[in-house]
C-alpha atoms as one frame of an Amber mdcrd trajectory, in Angstrom:
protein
   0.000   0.000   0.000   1.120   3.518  -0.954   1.744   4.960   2.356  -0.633
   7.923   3.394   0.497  10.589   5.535  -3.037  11.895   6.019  -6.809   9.473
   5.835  -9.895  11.058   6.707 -13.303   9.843   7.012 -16.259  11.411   6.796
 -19.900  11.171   5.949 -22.457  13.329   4.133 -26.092  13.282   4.838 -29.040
  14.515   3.418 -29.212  18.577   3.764 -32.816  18.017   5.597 -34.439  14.649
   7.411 -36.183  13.017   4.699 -38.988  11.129   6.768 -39.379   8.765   9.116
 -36.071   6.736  10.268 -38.401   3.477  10.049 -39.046   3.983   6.240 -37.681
   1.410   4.311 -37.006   0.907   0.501 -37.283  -3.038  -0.474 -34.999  -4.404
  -3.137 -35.985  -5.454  -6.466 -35.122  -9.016  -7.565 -33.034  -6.878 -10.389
 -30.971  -5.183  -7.299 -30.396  -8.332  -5.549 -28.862  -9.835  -8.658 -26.679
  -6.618  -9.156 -25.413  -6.565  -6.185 -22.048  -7.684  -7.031 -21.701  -5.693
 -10.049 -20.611  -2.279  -9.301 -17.794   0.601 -10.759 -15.311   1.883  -8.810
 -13.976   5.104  -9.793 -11.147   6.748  -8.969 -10.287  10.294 -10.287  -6.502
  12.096 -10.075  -6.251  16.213 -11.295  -3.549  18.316 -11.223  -2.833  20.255
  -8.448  -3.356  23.235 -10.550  -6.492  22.306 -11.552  -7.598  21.800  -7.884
  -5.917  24.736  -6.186  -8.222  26.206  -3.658 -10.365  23.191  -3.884 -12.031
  22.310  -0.754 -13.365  19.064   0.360 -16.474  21.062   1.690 -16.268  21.900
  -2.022 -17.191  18.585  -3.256 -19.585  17.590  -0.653 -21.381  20.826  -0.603
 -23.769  19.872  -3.662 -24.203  16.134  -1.955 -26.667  17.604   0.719 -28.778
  18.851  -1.482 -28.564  15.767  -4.086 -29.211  13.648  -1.337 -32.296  14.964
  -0.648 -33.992  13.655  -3.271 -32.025  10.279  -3.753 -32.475   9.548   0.068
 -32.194   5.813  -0.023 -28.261   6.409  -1.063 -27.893   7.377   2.170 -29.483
   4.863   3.688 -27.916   1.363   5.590 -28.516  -1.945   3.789 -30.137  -4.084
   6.865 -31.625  -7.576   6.418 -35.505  -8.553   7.363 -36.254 -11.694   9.609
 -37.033 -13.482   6.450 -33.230 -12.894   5.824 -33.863 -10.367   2.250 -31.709
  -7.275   2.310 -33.551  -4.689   2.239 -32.515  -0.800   2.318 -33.467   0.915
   5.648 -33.854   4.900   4.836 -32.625   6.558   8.308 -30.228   8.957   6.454
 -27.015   7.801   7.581 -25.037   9.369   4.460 -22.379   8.455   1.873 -18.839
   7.551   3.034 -16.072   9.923   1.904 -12.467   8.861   1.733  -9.716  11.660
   1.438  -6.158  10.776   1.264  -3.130  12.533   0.873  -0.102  11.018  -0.484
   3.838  12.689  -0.426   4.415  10.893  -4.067   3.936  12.183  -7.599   1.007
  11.003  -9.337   3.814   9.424 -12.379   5.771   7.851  -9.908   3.253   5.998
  -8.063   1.938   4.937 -11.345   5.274   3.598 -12.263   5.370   1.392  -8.844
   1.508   0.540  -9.837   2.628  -1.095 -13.059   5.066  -3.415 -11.586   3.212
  -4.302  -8.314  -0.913  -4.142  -9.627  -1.734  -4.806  -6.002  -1.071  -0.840
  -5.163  -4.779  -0.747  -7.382  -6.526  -2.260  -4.897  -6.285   0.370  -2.747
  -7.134   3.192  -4.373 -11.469   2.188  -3.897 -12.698   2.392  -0.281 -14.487
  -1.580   0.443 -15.457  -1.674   3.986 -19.299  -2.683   3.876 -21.348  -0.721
   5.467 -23.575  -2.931   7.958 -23.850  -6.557   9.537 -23.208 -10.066   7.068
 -22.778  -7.578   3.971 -20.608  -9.378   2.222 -24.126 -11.167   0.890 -25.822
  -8.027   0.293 -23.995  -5.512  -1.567 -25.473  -2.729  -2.786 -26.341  -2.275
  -6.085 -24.829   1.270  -6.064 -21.403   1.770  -4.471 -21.932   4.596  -1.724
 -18.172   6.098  -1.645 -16.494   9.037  -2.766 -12.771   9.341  -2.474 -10.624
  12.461  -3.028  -6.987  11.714  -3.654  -4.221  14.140  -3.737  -0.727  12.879
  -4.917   1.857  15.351  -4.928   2.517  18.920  -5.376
């Protein structure tokens, strides 16, 4: 792993509660058959192209977005007949930020020789009990990555 000298976690919610906490949104067959299909997505800029950027920056329009997509911010839970179901209780979206002391290039370079440093760049901690079975259809995670100067 490329090491960090900064990892943050944090967690954006809807900009207003959305309903009740008990609401829950039930899976379609289609979701449960999805739910090991997903993209990860990872995106690298410039510093120049970022200067001044805040993280607040990129979470700022997620409130508001999150409004009206409420069950992505919701925990996948199971039901006592054991179906995954999504339970709405605005919990928010996981963002990663991570700082790194190497040049974009040259951690590139180490990436092509050792293809394991690409399994680290997408966040995979599940986010509730025996999820492993239950995977969302839609990855919740946002990372920010900043390699370099």
């Amino acid at each position: 792993m490329v090491s960090s000298t900064s990892l943050r976690l944090s967690t954006v919610v809807p900009a207003t509660r959305t309903g009740d906490e008990n609401t829950v949104h039930e899976l379609t067959n289609m979701d449960l058959a999805m739910k090991l299909h997903y993209i990860k997505g990872v995106y690298f800029f410039k510093s120049e192209a970022v200067e001044g950027l805040k993280i607040y920056d990129l979470k700022k329009p997620m409130f508001r977005l999150l409004q009206l997509y409420f069950t992505a911010s919701g925990r996948i839970r199971r039901s006592e007949t054991g179906r995954p179901f999504i339970k709405c209780n605005d919990s928010g979206l996981r963002i990663v930020e991570a700082h790194y002391e190497e040049m974009v290039d040259e951690w590139f370079a180490r990436a092509m020789e050792d293809s394991s440093l690409l399994d680290d760049l997408a966040y995979n901690q599940a986010h509730g009990p025996d999820l492993d079975k239950a995977q969302p259809s839609l990855k919740k995670t946002s990372q920010v990555y900043q390699l370099g100067s």
